[in-house]
C-alpha positions in Angstrom: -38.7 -34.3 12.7 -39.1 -36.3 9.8 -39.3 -33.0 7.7 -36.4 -32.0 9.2 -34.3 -35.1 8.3 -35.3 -35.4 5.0 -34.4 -31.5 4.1 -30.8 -32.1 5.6 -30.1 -34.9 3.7 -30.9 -33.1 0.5 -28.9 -30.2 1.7 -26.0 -33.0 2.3 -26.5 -34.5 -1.3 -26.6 -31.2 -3.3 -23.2 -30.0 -1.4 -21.4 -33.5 -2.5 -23.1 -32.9 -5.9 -21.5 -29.8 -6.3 -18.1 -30.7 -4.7 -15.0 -29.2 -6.8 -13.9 -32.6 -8.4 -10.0 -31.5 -8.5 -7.6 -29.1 -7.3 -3.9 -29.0 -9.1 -1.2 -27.8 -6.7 1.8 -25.5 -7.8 5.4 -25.7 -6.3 7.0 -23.8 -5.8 4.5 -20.9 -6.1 7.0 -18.6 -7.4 10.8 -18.0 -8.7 13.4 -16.2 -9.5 14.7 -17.0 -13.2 17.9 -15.4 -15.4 16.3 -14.3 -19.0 16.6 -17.2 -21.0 16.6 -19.8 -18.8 14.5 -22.0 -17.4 12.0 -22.2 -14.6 10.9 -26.0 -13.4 7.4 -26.4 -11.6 6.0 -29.6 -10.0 2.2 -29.9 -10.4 0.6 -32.5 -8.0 -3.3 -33.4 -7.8 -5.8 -33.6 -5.2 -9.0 -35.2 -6.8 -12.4 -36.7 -5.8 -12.3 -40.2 -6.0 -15.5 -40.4 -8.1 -13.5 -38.3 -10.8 -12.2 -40.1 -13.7 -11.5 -37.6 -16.3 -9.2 -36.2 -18.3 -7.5 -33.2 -16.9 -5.9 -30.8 -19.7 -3.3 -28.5 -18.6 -2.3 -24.9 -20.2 -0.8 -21.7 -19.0 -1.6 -18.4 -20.9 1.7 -17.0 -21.3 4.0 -15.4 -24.5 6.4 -18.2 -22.9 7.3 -21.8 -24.2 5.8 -24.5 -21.8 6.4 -28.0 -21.6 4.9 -30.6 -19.5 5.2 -34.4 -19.1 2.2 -34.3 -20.3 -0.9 -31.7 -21.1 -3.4 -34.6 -20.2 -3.4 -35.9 -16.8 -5.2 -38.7 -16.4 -5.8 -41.2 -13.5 -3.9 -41.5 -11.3 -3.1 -38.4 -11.8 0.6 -38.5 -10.7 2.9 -35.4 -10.1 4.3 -34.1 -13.1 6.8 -31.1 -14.2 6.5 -28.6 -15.8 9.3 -26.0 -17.7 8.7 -22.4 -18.3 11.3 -21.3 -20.9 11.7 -17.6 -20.5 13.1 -15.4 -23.5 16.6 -13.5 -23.4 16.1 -10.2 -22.3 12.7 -9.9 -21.5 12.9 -9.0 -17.7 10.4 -8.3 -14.9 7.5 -9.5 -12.8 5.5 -12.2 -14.7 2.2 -12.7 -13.5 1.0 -15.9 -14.9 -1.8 -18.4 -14.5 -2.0 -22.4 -15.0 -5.1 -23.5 -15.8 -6.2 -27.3 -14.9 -10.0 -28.1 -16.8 -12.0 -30.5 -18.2 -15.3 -30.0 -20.2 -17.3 -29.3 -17.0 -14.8 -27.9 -14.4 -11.6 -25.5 -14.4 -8.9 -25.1 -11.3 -7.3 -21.5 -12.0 -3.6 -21.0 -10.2 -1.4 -18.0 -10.3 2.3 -17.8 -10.0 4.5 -15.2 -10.5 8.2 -15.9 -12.6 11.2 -12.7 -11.0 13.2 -12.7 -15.0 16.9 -10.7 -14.2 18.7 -10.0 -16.7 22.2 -11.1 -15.0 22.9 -14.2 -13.2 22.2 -14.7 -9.5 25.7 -16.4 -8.6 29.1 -16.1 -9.5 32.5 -17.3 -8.3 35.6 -14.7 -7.7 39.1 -15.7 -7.4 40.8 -13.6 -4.7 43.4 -10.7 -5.8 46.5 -11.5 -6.4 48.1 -11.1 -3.3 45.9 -12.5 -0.8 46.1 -16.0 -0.2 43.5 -15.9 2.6 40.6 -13.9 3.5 41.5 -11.4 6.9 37.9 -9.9 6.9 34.8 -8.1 4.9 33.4 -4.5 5.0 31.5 -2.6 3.2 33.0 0.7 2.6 31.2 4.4 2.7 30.7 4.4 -1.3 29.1 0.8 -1.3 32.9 -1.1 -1.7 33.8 -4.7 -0.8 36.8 -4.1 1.4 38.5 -7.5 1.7 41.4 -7.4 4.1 44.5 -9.9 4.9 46.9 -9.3 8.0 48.2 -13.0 8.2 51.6 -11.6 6.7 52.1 -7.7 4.8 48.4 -6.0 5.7 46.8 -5.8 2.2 43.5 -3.8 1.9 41.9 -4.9 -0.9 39.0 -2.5 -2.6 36.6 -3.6 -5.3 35.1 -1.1 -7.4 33.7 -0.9 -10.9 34.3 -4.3 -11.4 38.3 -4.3 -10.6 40.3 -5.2 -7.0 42.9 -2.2 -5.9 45.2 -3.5 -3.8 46.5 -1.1 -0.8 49.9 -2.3 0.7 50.7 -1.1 4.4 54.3 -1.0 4.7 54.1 -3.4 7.7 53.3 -6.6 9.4 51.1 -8.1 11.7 49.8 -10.4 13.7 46.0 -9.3 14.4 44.3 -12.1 12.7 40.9 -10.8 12.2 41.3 -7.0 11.0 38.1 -5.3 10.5 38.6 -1.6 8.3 36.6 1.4 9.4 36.2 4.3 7.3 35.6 8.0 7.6 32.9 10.4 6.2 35.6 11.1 3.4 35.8 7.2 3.1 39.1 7.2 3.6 40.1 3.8 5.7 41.1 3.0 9.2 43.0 -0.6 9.6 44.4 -1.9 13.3 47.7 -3.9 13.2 49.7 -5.2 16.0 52.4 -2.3 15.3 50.0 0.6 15.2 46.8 2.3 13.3 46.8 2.3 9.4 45.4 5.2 8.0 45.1 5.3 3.8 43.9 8.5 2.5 43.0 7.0 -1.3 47.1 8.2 -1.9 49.3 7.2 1.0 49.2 4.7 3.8 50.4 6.3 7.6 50.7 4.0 10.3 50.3 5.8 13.6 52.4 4.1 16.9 53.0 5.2 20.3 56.3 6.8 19.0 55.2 9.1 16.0 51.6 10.0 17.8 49.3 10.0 21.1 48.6 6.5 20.6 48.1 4.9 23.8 49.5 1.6 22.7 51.2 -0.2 19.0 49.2 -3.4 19.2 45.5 -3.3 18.4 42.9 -5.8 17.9 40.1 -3.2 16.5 38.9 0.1 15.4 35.9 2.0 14.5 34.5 5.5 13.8 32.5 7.4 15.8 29.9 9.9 15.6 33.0 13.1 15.5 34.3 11.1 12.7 37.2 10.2 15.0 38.6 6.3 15.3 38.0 4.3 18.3 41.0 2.0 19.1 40.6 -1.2 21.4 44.1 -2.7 22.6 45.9 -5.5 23.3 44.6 -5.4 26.6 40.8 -4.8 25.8 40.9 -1.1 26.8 39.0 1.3 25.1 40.5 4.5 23.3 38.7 7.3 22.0 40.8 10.1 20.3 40.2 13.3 20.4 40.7 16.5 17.6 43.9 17.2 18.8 45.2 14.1 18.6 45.1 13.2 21.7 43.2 10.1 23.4 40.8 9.3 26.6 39.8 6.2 27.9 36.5 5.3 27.6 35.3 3.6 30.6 32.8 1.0 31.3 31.3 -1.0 34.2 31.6 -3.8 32.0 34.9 -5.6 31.3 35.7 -7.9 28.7 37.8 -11.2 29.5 38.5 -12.2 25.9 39.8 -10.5 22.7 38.2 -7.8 21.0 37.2 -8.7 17.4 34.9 -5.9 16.2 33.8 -2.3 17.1 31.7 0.2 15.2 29.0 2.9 16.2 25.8 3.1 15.1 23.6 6.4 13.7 22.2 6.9 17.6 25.6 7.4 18.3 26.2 3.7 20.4 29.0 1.7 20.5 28.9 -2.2 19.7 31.6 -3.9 20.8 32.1 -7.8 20.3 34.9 -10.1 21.4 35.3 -13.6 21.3 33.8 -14.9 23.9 31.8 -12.4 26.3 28.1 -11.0 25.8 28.9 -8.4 23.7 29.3 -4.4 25.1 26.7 -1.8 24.0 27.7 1.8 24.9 25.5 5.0 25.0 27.5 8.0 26.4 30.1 4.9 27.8 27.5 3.8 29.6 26.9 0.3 29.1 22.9 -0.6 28.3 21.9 -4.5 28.7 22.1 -6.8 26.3 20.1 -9.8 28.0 19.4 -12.4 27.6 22.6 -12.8 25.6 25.1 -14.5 27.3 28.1 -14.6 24.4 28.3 -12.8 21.3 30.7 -13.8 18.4 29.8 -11.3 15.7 27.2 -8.9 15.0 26.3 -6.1 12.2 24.1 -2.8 12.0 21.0 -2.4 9.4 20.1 0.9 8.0 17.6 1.3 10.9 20.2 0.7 13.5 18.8 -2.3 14.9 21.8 -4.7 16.3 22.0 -8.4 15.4 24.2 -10.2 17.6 24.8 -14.3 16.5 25.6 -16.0 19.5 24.3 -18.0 22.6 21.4 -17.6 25.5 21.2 -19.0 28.9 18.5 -21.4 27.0 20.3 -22.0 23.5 23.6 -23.0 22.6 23.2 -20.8 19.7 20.9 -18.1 18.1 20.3 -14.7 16.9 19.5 -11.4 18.3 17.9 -8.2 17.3 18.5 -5.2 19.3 15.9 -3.0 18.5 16.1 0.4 20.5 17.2 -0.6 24.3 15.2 -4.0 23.9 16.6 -6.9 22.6 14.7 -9.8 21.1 15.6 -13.5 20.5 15.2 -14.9 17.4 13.9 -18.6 16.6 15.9 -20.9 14.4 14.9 -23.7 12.8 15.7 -26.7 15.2 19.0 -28.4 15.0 19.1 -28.0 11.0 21.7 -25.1 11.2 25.1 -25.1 11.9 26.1 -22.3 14.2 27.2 -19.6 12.2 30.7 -17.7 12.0 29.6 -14.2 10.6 26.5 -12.4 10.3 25.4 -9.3 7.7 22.8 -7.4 6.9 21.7 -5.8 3.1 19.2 -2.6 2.7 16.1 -4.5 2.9 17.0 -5.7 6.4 17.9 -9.2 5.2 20.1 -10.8 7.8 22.8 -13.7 6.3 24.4 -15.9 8.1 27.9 -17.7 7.1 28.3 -20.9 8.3 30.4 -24.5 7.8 27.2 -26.0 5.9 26.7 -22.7 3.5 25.1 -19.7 4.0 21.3 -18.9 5.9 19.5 -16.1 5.0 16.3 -14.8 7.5 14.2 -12.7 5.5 11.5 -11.6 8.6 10.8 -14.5 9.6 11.8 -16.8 7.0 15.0 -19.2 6.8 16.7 -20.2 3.9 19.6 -22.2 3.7 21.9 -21.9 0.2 24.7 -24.7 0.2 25.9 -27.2 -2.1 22.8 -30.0 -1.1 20.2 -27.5 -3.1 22.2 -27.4 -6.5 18.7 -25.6 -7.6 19.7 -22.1 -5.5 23.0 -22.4 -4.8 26.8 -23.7 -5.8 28.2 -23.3 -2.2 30.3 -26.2 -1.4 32.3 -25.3 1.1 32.9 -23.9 4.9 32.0 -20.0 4.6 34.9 -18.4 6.1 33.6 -14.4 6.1 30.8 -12.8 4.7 29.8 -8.9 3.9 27.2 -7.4 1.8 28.4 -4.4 -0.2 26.3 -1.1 -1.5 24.0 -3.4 -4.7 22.9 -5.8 -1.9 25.5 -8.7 -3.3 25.9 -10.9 -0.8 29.8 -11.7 -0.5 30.9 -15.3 1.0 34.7 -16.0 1.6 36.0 -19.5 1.6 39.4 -20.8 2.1 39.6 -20.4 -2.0 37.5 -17.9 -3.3 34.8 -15.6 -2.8 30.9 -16.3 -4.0 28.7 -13.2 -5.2 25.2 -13.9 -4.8 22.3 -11.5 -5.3 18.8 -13.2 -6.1 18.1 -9.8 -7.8 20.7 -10.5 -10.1 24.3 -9.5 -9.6 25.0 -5.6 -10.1 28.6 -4.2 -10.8 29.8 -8.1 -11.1 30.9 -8.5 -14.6 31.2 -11.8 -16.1 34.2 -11.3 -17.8 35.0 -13.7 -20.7 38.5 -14.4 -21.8 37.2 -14.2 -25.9 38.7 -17.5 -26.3 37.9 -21.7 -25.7 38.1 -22.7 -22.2 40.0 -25.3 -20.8 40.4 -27.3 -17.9 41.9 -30.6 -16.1 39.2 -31.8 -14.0 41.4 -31.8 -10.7 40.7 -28.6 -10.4 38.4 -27.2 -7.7 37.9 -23.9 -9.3 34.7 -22.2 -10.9 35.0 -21.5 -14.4 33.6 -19.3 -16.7 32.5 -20.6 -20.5 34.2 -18.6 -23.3 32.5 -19.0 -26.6 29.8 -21.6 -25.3 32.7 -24.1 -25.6 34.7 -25.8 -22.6 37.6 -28.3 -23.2 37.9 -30.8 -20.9 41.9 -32.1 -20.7 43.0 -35.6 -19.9 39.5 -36.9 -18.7 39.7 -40.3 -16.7 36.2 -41.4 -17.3 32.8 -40.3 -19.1 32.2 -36.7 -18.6 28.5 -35.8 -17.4 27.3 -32.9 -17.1 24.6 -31.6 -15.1 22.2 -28.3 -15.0 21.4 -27.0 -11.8 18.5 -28.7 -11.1 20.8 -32.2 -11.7 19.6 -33.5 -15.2 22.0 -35.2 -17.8 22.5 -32.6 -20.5 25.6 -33.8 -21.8 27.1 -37.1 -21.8 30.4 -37.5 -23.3 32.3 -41.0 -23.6 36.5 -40.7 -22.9 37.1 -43.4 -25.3 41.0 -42.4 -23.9 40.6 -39.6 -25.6 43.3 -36.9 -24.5 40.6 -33.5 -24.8 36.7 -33.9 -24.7 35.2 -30.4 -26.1 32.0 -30.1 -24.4 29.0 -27.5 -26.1 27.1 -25.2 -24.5 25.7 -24.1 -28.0 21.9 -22.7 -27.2 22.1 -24.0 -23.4 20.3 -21.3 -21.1 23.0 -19.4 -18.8 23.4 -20.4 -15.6 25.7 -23.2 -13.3 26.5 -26.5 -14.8 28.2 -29.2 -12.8 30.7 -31.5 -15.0 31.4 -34.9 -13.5 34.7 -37.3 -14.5 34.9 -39.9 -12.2 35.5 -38.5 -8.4 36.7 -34.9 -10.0 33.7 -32.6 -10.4 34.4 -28.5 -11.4 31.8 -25.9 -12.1 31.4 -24.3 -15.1 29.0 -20.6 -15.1 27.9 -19.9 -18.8 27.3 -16.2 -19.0 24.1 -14.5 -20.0 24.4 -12.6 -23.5 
């Protein structure tokens, strides 16, 4: 036995002997970074409290790095550390931080996403609409935005320009949803009738000029025929035909509140949503179950068909659905940290996003992520999301009671950043996003010191007012990205464009 013992506690001092000393942690593990801008690490410690030494820190990259400090030494606090990328060298970066002294090295890899265009940007809305109606996505990849609150504007965005279609009409449907056609050409419901524009002319169809069962409409869709789908006033259902004329399409299940939204999948169902029942789906107008939701208030379509309903459950007050097939699934959310949502979308990849009053949550299988004005790092978000959509380049479109946000964490595609070729200016009352012209802004009539920020919130400028009447701030070699100037209680957000 005494054998025994004695070979043990060798076995137990030879394991302690050769116990790793340290370990350097990395966070977060990975980013997405604009060329030319900079990525910001935190490196924390965990080390063996019979180590003393001097820990020397280096990554092998063709990239500037800066650290607090490239010796840590007891007590080994967290530091950061800044990866400065270079202007238009783009890609997947595999890089690897290496922690070591003269007896022992700690090896970590991380990978750095560099786009070559900016991952946000801020969109005033076209001239004519004062508030947002709706999004869609149209059949060539198109932001449709629409407006019914007075004229019904259709508003198209293509090639980096807004069209603006006109109906010669007004209505009172609130929430007008377009459909389009296989020859993209675009379906609108009003309250006097269904807009049809061709790319040329806009014809409204009514009960008088048509077959039309009825004038006022809350939705429309296409179906599999390529034909609309029209749901009333009175939440009937309205299919028309080739010849023009239409049958009712019945259902055992009736809806008590409005119809918001309609559109058929590729295996040829029917979703229909309204504002306060469990939402219809319809296979040959037969209705299939949708339990264990109880109330649906939006829902969208991936490329796979699979449903995803936002709404409520018997057990939840709110959450999100995937209907996958016949079966439908519930899907966790994080606790009470999100606000329930208004809208929900869906990009290529199968991405869901979620607009909400406290920003915008993206579920990535299985992964939340909110972006809002509280993480400055990810996001400049800073207000109630109104609609969202997600158009044909995967940019995620938010619509606020302002202005839209385009976000892509690919980096935007089709969004220019147009710059006027002159200074910038400003009064810092202003609650729009601005883009810097020149890498100079002028500031006009400030009230107090102007501060600006980066996005991860460090000074980087910080001009006294002296009563001055201008302050002409410098972007001069800053990296491209969102800045955040500060005067007193007036803060405005200034994007300086990639080269």
């Amino acid at each position: 036995m005494k054998s025994i013992f004695l070979i043990c506690s060798l076995l137990l001092v030879i394991t302690a002997l050769h116990a790793d000393p340290f370990h350097v942690q990395l966070s977060p593990p990975n980013q997405t970074v604009t060329a030319g801008d900079q990525a910001h690490f935190t490196l924390s410690f965990s080390v063996d409290s019979a180590f003393h030494a001097s820990i020397v820190l280096a990554v092998a990259t063709g990239y500037t790095v800066d650290f607090d400090s490239k010796f840590c030494n007891p007590p080994y606090a967290a530091q950061q550390m800044i990866v400065h990328t270079n202007s238009g060298d783009t890609g997947m970066k595999a890089l690897q931080l290496v922690a070591s002294t003269d007896n022992y090295s700690d090896t970590l890899s991380f990978t750095l996403h560099v786009i070559s265009n900016p991952m946000w940007t801020t969109m005033k809305y076209p001239i004519n609409v004062n508030r947002m109606s709706e999004l869609d996505c149209d059949r060539q990849g198109n932001m449709v935005a629409s407006t019914s609150l007075s004229t019904v504007t259709v508003n198209r965005y293509h090639s980096g320009a807004w069209s603006a279609y006109l109906a010669p009409m007004k209505s009172t449907t609130e929430q007008m949803h377009c459909a389009f056609d296989s020859q993209n050409s675009y379906w609108f419901p009003t309250s006097v009738g269904l807009g049809y524009f061709d790319g040329t002319a806009t014809t409204v169809y009514t009960h008088a000029n048509s077959q039309l069962p009825s004038d006022n409409l809350l939705a429309c869709c296409i179906d599999a025929d390529n034909q609309p789908i029209v749901a009333t006033i009175a939440n009937t259902l309205y299919r028309r035909n080739s010849n023009g004329s239409y049958t009712t399409i019945n259902s055992s299940a009736k809806l008590s509140t409005y119809i918001r939204k309609m559109a058929v999948d590729l295996r040829n169902r029917l979703v229909v949503c309204s504002e306060g029942d469990k939402p219809l789906v319809l296979r040959n107008d037969t209705s299939l179950s949708v339990w264990p939701v109880t109330r649906a208030t939006d829902f969208c379509i991936a490329a796979d068909s699979t449903i995803w309903f936002v709404g409520s459950s018997v057990e939840n007050d709110f959450a999100i659905f995937s209907m996958i097939g016949d079966s439908v699934h519930a899907i966790a959310v994080p606790g009470n940290t999100i606000d329930r949502p208004n809208e929900i979308a869906v990009d290529s990849r199968g991405v869901v996003w979620l607009a909400a009053a406290s920003g915008v949550y993206r579920y990535d299988h299985g992964t939340w992520t909110l972006f809002s004005s509280s993480n400055t790092i990810i996001s400049p978000v800073d207000q109630r999301i109104e609609h969202i959509g997600v158009d044909g380049f995967d940019n995620v479109w938010l619509s606020t009671l302002t202005q839209f946000y385009v976000f892509n964490e690919n980096g935007l595609i089709g969004i220019p950043l147009v710059s006027a070729g002159v200074e910038s200016e400003a009064a810092l009352s202003s609650d729009e996003a601005f883009v810097v012209s020149n890498n100079m802004f002028t500031i006009q009539h400030p009230s107090a010191d102007v501060i600006v920020y980066d996005a991860l919130g460090s000074v980087v400028q910080h001009l006294p007012s002296n009563g001055a009447d201008k302050l002409r701030l410098s972007f001069e070699g800053r990296p491209p990205g969102l800045y955040l100037v500060q005067n007193g209680q007036h803060t405005i957000r200034l994007l300086v464009p990639g080269q």
